[in-house]
C-alpha distance (Angstrom), angle and dihedral (degrees) to the residues before:
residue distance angle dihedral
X1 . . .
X2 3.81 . .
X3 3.97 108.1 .
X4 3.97 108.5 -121.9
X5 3.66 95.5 173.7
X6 3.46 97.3 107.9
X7 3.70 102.3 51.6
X8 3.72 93.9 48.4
X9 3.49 87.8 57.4
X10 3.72 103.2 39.0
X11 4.51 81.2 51.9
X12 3.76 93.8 48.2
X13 3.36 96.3 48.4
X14 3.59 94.3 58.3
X15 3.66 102.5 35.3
X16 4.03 90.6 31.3
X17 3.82 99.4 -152.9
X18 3.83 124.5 34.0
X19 4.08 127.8 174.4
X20 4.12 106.5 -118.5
X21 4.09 83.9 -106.4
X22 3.69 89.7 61.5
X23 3.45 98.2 42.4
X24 3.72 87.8 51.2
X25 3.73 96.6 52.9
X26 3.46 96.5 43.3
X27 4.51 84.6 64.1
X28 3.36 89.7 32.3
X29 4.28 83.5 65.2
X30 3.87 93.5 50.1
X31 3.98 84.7 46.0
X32 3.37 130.1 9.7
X33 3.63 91.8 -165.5
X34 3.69 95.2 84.6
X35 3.34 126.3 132.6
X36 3.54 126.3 -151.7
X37 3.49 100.5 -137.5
X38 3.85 92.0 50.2
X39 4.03 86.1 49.2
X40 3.72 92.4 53.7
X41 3.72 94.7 44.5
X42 3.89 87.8 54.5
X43 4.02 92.6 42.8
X44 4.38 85.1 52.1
X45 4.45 80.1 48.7
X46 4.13 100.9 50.4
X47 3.84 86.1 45.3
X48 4.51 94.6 49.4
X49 3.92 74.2 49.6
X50 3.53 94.8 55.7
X51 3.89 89.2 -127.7
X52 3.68 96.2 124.6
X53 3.74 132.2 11.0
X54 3.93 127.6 -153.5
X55 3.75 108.1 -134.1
X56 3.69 93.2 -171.5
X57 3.48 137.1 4.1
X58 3.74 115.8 -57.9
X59 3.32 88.5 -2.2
X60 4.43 125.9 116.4
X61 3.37 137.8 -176.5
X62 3.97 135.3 158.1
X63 3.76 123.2 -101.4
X64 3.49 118.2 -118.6
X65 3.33 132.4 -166.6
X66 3.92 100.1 -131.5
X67 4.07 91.2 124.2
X68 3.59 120.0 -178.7
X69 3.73 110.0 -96.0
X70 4.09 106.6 166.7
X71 3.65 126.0 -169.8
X72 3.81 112.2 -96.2
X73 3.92 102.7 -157.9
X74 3.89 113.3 -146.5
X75 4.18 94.7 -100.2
X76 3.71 94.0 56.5
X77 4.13 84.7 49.2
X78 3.78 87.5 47.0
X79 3.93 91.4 48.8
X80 4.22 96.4 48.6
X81 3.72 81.0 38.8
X82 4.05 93.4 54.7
X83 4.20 88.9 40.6
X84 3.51 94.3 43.6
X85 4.10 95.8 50.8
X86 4.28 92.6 42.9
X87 3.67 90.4 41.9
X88 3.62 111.5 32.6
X89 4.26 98.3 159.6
X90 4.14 86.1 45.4
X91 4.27 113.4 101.8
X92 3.43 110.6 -135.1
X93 3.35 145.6 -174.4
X94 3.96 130.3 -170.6
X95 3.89 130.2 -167.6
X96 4.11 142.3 169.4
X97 3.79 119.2 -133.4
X98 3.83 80.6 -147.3
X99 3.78 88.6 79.4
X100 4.25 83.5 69.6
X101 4.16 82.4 72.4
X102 3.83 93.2 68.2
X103 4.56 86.3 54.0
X104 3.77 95.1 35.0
X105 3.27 140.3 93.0
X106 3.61 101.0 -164.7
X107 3.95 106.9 58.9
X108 4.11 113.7 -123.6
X109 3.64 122.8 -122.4
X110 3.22 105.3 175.2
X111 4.10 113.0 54.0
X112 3.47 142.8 179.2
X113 3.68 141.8 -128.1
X114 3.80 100.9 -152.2
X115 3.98 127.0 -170.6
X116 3.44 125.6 -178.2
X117 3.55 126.2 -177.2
X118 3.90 132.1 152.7
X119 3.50 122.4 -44.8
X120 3.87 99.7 -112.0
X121 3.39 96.1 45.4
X122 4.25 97.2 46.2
X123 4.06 91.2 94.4
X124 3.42 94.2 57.8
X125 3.35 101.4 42.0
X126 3.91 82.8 48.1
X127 3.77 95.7 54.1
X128 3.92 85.4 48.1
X129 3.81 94.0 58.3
X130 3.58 94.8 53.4
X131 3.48 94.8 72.4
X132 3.78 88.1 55.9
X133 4.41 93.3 51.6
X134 3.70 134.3 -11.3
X135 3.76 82.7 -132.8
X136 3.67 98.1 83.6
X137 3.95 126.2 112.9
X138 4.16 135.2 -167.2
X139 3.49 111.3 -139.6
X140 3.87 101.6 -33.9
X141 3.63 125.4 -145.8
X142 3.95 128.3 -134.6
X143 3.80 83.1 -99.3
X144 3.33 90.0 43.5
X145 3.67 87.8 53.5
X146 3.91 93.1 41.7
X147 4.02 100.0 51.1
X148 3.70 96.4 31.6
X149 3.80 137.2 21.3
X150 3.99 84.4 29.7
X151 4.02 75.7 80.1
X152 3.65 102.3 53.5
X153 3.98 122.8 74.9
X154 3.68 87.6 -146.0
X155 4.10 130.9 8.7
X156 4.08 137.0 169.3
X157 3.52 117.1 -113.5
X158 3.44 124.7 -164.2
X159 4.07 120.9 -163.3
X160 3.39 144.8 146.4
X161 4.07 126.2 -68.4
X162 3.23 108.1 -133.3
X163 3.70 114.7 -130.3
X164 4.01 121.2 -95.1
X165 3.83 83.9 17.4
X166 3.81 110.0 171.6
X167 3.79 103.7 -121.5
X168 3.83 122.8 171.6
X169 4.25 120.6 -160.5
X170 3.32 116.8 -123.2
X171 4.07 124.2 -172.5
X172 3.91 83.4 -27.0
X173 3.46 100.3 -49.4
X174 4.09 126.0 103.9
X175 3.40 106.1 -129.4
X176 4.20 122.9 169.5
X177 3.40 115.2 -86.7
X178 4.04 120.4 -120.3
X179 3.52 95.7 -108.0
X180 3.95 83.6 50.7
X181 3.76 93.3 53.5
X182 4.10 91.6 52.8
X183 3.40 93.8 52.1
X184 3.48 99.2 51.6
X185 3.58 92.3 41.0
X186 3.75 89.1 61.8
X187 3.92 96.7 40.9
X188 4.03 103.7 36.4
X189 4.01 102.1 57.5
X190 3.82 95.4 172.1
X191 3.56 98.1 50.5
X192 4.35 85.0 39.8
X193 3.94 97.6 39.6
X194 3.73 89.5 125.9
X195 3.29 92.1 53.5
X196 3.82 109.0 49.2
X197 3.33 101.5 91.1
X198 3.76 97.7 56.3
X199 3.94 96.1 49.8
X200 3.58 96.7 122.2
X201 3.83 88.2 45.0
X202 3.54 96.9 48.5
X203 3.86 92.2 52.0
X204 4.28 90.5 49.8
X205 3.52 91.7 49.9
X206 4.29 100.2 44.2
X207 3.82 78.1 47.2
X208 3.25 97.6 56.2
X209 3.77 108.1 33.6
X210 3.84 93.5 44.6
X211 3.83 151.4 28.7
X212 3.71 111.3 -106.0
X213 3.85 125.5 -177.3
X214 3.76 109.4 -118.3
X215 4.20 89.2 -165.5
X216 3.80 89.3 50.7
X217 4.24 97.3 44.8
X218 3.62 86.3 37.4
X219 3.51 90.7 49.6
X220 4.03 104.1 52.2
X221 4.33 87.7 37.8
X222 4.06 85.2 67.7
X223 4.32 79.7 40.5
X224 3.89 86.4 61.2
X225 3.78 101.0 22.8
X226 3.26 100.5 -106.0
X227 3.88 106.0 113.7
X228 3.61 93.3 119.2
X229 4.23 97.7 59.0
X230 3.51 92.9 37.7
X231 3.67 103.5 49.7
X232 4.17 89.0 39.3
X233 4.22 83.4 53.6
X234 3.74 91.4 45.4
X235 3.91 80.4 51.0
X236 3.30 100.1 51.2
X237 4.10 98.7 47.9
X238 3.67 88.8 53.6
X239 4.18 89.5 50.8
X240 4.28 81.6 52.6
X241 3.79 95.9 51.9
């Protein structure tokens, strides 16, 4: 059996994602002696590998290794620090509305500084934050949102981590993981209002600019019921490519 390997990999890497039909005609035009079974088999081989991944079905396209890595700016370190050293047994997980800039197309101004942390521990670490700023909210409510932080340029919130939460660490600190961050984006609309009308953009451009784990986004959608929207956005970038 003729090894194809290479040419699947040399097209997906410039093209990025391919359907299996135009993967196959692309060998097929370096040799038309191709077989399909043989071009399946090697397909099944490159993904064992973990040369190329299928994010949906009949779908292919090569795994990079451009990982989200965000900048963690020295008061979100200081905050997981501070919750990390008063509650030691607590899981937590920290992140920066800022990071929404690097997806967006419209530029935030207004950001947040958001910890999450289990739900029986989130008024204590609450009350502990408020001796840090005055700017710091549990669990805030559209109104909430509306009346108050609207206000502020940049506030804490403290909320709930939901459980089996993909969350990545980061120069120490646990921060929430991309495929965390789309989720959320697309099931918390308060927290996310600035970011509703650039869904579909948001999803292109985290496609594009990094490698996200369809198993793991998948995964935490079904976690927060929201399988259906996420796997018809994932969809819907790939259709754009």
């Amino acid at each position: 059996m003729k090894d194809y390997g290479q040419i699947i990999l040399n097209v997906l890497q410039s093209q990025q994602t391919l359907s299996k039909r135009e993967l196959f005609s692309y060998v097929y035009s370096f040799d038309s002696g191709v077989n399909l079974s043989s071009f399946t088999w090697k397909l099944h081989q490159l993904k064992k590998q973990g040369l190329i991944n299928s994010p949906s079905q009949g779908i292919y396209s090569i795994i990079a290794e451009n990982n989200f890595t965000p900048a963690i700016s020295s008061s979100l370190k200081r905050i997981h620090n501070k919750i990390s050293k008063e509650f030691p047994y607590v899981q937590i997980c920290v992140w920066d509305s800022r990071w929404f800039n690097d997806l967006m197309l419209h530029q935030l101004f207004r950001y947040y500084l958001v910890i999450e942390v289990e739900k029986n521990s989130a008024e204590a670490v609450f009350n502990s934050m408020t001796d840090v700023s005055k700017k710091v909210f549990l669990n805030p409510t559209e109104d909430i949102f509306n009346m108050y932080i609207a206000n502020f340029n940049e506030v804490i919130i403290v909320q709930p981590l939901i459980s089996e939460s993909p969350i990545i660490e980061q120069e120490g600190v646990r921060i929430a993981s991309l495929e965390k961050l789309l989720v959320d984006c697309v099931a918390d609309k308060d927290l996310f209002a600035a970011q509703q009308s650039e869904i579909d953009f948001i999803f292109k451009t985290a496609r594009s600019k990094y490698s996200i784990n369809t198993s793991k986004i998948k995964r935490y959608a079904r976690r927060r019921n929201q399988l259906d929207k996420i796997e018809s956005l994932l969809n819907k970038t790939l259709a754009n490519k």
